[in-house]
C-alpha positions in Angstrom: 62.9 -19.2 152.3 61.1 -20.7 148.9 58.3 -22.9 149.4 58.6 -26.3 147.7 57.2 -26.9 144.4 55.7 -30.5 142.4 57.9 -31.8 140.3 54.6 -31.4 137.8 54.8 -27.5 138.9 58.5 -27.4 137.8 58.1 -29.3 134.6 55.5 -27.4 133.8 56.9 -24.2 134.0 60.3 -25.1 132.3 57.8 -26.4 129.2 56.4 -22.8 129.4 60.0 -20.7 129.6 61.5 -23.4 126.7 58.4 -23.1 124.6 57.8 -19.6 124.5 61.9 -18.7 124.6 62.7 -21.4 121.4 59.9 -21.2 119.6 62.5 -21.5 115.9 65.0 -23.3 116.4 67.4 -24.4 113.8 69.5 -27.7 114.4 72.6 -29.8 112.7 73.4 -32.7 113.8 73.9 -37.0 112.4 70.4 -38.8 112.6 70.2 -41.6 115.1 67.9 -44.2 115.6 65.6 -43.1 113.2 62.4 -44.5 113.6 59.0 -44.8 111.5 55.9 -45.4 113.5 52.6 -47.0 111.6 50.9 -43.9 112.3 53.2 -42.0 109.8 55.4 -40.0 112.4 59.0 -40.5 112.6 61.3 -40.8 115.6 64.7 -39.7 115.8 68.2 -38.6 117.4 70.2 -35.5 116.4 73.4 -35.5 117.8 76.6 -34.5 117.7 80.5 -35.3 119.1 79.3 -33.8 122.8 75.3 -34.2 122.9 72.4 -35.5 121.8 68.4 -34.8 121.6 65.6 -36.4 120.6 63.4 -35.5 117.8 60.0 -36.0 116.3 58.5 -35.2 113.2 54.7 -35.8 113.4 52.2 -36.9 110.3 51.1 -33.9 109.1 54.6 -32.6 108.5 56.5 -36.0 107.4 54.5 -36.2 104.0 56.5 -33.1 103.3 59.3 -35.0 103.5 61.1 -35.5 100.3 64.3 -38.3 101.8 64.2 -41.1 103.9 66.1 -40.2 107.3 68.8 -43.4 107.6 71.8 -43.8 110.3 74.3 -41.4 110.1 72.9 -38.9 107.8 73.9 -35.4 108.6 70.7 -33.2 108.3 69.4 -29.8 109.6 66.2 -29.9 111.5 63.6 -26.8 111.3 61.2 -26.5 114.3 60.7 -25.6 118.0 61.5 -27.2 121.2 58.7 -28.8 122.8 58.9 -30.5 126.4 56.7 -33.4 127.6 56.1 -32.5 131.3 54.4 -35.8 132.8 58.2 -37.0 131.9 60.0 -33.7 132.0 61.7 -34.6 128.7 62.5 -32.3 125.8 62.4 -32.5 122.5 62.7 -30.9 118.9 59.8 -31.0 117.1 60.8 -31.0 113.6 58.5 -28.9 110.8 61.2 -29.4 108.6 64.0 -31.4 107.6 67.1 -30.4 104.9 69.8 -32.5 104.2 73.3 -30.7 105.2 75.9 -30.5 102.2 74.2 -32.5 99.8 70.9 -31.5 98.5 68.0 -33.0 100.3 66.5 -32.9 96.3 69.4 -34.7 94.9 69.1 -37.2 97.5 65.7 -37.8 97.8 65.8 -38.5 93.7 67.7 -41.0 94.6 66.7 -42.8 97.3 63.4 -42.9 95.2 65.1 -44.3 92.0 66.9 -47.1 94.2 63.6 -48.1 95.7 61.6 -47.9 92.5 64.0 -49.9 90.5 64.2 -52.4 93.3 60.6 -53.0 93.1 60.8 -53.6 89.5 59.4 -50.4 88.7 61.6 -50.0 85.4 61.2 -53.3 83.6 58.9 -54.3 81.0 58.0 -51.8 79.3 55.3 -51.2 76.6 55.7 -51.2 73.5 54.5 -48.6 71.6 52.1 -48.4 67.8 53.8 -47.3 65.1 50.7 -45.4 63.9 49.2 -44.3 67.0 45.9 -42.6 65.5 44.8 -41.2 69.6 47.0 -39.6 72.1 46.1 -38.4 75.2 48.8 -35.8 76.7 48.9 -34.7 80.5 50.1 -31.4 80.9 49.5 -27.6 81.6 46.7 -26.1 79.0 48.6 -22.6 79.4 52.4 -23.8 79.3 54.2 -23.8 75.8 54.6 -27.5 75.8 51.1 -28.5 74.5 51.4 -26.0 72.0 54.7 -27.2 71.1 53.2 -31.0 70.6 50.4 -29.3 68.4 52.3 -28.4 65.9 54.6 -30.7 65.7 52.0 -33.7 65.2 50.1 -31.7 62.9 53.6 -31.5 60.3 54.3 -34.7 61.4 51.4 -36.8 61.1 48.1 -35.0 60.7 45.9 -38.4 61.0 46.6 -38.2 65.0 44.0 -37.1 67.4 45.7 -35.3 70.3 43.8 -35.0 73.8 44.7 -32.7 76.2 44.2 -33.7 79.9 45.0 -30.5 82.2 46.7 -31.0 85.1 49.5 -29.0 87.6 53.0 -29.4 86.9 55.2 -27.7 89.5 53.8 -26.3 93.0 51.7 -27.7 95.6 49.6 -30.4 94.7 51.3 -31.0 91.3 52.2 -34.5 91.8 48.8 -35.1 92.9 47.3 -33.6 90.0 49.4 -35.2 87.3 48.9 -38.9 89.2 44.7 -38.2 88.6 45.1 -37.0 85.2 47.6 -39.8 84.3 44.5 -42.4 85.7 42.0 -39.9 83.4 44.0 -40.1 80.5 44.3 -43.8 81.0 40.5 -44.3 80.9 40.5 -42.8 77.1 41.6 -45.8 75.6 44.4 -43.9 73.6 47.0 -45.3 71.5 49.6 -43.3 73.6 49.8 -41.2 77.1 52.6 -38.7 77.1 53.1 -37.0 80.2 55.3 -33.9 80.1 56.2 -30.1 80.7 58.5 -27.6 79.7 62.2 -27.0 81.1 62.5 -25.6 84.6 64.4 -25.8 87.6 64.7 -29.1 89.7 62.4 -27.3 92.3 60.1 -26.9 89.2 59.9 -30.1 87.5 60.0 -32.1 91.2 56.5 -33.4 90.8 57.4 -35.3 88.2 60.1 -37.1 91.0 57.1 -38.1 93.5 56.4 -41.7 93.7 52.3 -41.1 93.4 53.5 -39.8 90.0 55.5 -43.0 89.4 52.8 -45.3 91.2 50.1 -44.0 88.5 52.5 -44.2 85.4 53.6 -47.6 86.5 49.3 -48.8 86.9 48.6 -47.4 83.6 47.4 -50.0 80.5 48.4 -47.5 78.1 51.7 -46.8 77.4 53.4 -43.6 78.6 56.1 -41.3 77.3 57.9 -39.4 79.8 58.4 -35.8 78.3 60.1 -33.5 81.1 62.1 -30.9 80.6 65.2 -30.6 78.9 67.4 -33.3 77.3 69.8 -33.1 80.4 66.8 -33.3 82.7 66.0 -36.6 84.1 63.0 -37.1 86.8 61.7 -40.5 88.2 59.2 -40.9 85.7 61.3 -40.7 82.9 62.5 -44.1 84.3 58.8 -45.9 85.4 57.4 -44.4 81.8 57.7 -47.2 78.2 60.0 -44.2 76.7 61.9 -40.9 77.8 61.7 -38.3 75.3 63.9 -35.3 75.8 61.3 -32.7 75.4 58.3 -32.7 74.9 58.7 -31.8 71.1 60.6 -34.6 70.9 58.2 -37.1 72.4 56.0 -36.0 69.2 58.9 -37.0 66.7 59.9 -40.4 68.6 55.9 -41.2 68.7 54.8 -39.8 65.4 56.1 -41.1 61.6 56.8 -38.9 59.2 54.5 -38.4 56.5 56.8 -37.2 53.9 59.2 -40.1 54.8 56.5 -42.4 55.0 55.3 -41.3 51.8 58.5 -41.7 49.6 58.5 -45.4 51.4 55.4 -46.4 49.8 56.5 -44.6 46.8 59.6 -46.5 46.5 58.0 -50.1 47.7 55.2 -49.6 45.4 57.6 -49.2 42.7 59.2 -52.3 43.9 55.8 -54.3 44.0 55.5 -53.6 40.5 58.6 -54.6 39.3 58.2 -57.8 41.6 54.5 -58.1 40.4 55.8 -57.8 36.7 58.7 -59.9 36.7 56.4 -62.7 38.9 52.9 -62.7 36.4 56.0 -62.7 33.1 57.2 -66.0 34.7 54.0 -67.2 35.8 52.9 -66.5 32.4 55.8 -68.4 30.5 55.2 -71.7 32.7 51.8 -71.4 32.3 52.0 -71.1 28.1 54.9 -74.0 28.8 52.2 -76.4 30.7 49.5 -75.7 28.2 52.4 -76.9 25.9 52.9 -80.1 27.8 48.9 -80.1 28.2 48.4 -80.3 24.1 51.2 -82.9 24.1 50.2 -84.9 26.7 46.1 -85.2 26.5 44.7 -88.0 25.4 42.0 -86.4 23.2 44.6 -83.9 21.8 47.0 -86.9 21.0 44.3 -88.5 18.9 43.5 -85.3 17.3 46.8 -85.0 16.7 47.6 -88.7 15.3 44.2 -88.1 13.3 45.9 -85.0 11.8 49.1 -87.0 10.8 46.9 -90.3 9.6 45.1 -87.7 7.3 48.0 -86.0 6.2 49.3 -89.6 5.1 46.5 -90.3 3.3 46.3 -87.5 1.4 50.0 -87.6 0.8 49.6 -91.2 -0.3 46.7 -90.1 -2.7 48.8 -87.3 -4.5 51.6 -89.6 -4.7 49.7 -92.8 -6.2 48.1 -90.4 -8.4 51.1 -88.7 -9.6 52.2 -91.9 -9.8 49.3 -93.3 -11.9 49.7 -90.5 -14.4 52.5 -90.4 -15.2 53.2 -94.3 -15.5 49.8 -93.6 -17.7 51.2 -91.3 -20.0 54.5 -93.2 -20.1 52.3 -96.3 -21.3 49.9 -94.2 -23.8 54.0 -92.8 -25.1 55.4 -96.5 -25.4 52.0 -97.4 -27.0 52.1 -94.8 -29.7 55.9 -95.0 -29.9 55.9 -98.9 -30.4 52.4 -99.4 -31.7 53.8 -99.9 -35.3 56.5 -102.0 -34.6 54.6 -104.3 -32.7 52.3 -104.8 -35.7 55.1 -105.1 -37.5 56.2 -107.6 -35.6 53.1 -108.8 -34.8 52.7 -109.7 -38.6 56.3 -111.0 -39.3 55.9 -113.6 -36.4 52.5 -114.7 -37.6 54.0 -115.3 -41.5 57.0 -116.9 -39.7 55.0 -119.0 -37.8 52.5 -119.9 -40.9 56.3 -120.9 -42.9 57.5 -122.7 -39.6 54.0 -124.9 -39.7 54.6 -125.4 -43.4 57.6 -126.6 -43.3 56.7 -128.9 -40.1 54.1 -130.0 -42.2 56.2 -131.3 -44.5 58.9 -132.4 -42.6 56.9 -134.1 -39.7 57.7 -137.6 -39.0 54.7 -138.8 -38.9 54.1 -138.3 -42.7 55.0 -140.6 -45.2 58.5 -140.3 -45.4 59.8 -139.3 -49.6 62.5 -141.7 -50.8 66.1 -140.5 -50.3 65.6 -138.2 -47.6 67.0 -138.6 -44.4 67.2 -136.6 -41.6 70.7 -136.4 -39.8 70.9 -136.4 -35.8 74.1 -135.3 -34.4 74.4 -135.8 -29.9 70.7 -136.0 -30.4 69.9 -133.1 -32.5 69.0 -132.0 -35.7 71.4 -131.3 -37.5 72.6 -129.9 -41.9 75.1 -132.6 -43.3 77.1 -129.4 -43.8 77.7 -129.3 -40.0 79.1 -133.2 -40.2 82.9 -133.0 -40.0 85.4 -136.2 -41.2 85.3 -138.7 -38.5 82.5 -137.8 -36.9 79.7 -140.1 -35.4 76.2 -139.2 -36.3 72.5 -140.5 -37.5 70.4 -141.0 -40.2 67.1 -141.4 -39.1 63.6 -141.9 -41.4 60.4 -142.6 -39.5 61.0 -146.1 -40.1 64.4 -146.8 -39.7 68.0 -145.0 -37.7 71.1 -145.7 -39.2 74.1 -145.0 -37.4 77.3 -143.7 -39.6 80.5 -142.4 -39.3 82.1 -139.7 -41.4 85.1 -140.9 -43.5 85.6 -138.7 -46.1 84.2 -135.0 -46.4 83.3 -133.3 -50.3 81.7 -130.0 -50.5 79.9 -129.8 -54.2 79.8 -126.7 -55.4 76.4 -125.6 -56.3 
């Protein structure tokens, strides 16, 4: 007959036969309940159509986790059944967690993204220089991709400084690593951060999904370039960064002018400015000679000068002509003088003998005189007049100074003489 046992006695031992007999145990089943505590464990159910049993997945294993457990998600649980004897309950205690048919990976990428861009991790973005002359680039000093950036910023733009800050980039502790050197790089006061590897597989480049990678580019003052991969690889921080490149090549060439393109720019706006510069100081140069022009006109001293000018220019005209003038009328004078200068003497002397024979002749015939006997002097419509002019029937005088006699003409005889 068996002796009786404590309840404590039998728990006990079925903790000893379950732990030892599943010590790996491998579980699907839909997540129920799921539950995280404050202290970073999280609390579950796994069941399925018939059954169900609890789960727990404690601290140290959880930050492994790379998804959020929700209601009704259809995972597969890694661990080993563990049973808590004070209560003589069982449970799964999960070391590791995979989602079933879709990639816990894909999934995790995504629950991430939706919580990021939520929180407004993907708006305003930097802007970046356009002639960045520092910039500091977080990646692996052995991997191809620095050497890549190198060159390519040394064709491209050879007045750059690059600065390497090393750092992980896939493996344990790579997300860590890249967060710290994203903070160090930040520190440099650089124009630029670009953050970036090579391509790889999504197991590789997963770091660059972790949201301590996305926290750190998101804190930074300096803008960041996300440079992952290749151009069909997209990780969370290509989304938190100011700009995605494709790869990191290409994060050189967005970044980075040109120098040869830049150069046939200024060639071609210099030439530009010196047409411009040309055609402006011409203009300039005709309305300046046009105001000085409407300066002379216009200025009171110069508008005296120049009616001083034309006063002068009178005067002298004036001179040359009254002098023309005068010598010619001269020399027309001295002409008429020496080309009448005998006839007026001529004249001169005829008038003077007439005149002597006129006062003759008044002398004799004035009135005043004694008057000779038989002479008369005959007064036609009171004038002188010859008897010769006195025609038959006319009315005259006959006047002496003593006496006028007045007559009328009966008879006319001419005597011959």
């Amino acid at each position: 007959m068996l002796k009786p046992q404590s309840v404590a006695e039998l728990n006990y031992q079925v903790q000893a036969l379950l732990e030892s007999t599943f010590l790996h145990v491998k579980v699907q089943g839909e997540v129920s309940r799921p539950t995280y505590h404050t202290a970073g464990h999280i609390y579950f159910t796994l069941k399925d159509a018939e059954s169900s049993i609890s789960c727990v997945m404690f601290r140290g294993n959880a930050r492994g986790l790379k998804f959020q457990l929700e209601e009704g998600m259809d995972i597969i649980v890694n661990g080993s059944v563990s049973v808590y004897a004070p209560r003589g309950s069982y449970q799964i205690n999960c070391v590791y967690i995979e989602l079933s048919g879709e990639g816990a990976l894909a999934k995790a990428y995504e629950q991430l993204k939706a919580k990021l861009a939520k929180n407004g991790y993907f708006d305003n973005k930097k802007r970046l220089p356009k002639f960045p002359s520092s910039i500091a680039v977080v990646t692996s000093p052995t991997g191809a991709a620095w050497h890549d950036m190198l060159q390519v910023a040394n064709k491209r733009w050879p007045l750059a400084k690059l600065f390497l800050v090393p750092s992980l980039v896939q493996g344990e502790g790579a997300a860590s690593s890249i967060a710290q050197s994203i903070v160090k790089a930040d520190l440099l006061n650089c124009d630029v951060i670009v953050v970036g590897r090579g391509g790889g597989s999504i197991e590789d480049l997963w770091a660059f999904n972790e949201e301590i990678v996305a926290q750190a580019i998101f804190d930074a003052k300096t803008p960041i370039v996300s440079a992952v991969g290749h151009e069909i690889d997209y990780v969370i921080s290509d989304f938190v960064a100011d700009l995605r490149a494709p790869t990191p090549s290409a994060a050189m060439e967005l970044i980075l002018p040109e120098q040869n393109e830049l150069k046939q720019t200024i060639d071609f706006k210099m030439t530009q400015f010196i047409g411009m510069a040309r055609k402006i100081l011409s203009q300039k140069t005709e309305r300046l000679n046009y105001l000085q022009e409407l300066y002379k006109r216009d200025s009171f001293k110069d508008r005296i000068k120049l009616q001083t000018a034309q006063l002068e220019a009178l005067r002298n005209l004036f001179n040359n002509v009254f002098q023309n003038l005068l010598l010619r009328k001269t020399q027309i004078l001295k002409e008429l003088i020496a080309s009448f200068g005998v006839k007026i003497s001529s004249t001169i002397n005829l008038k003077e003998n007439l005149l002597k024979s006129f006062q003759n002749t008044y002398a004799l015939q004035e009135p005043t005189k004694e008057s000779k006997e038989g002479f008369a002097q005959v007064v036609k419509d009171s004038k002188k007049t010859a008897l010769e002019n006195i025609n038959e029937g006319d009315d005259f005088e006959l006047q002496t100074p003593k006496v006028k006699l007045s007559v009328k003409a009966f008879k006319k005889t001419v005597l011959n003489s």
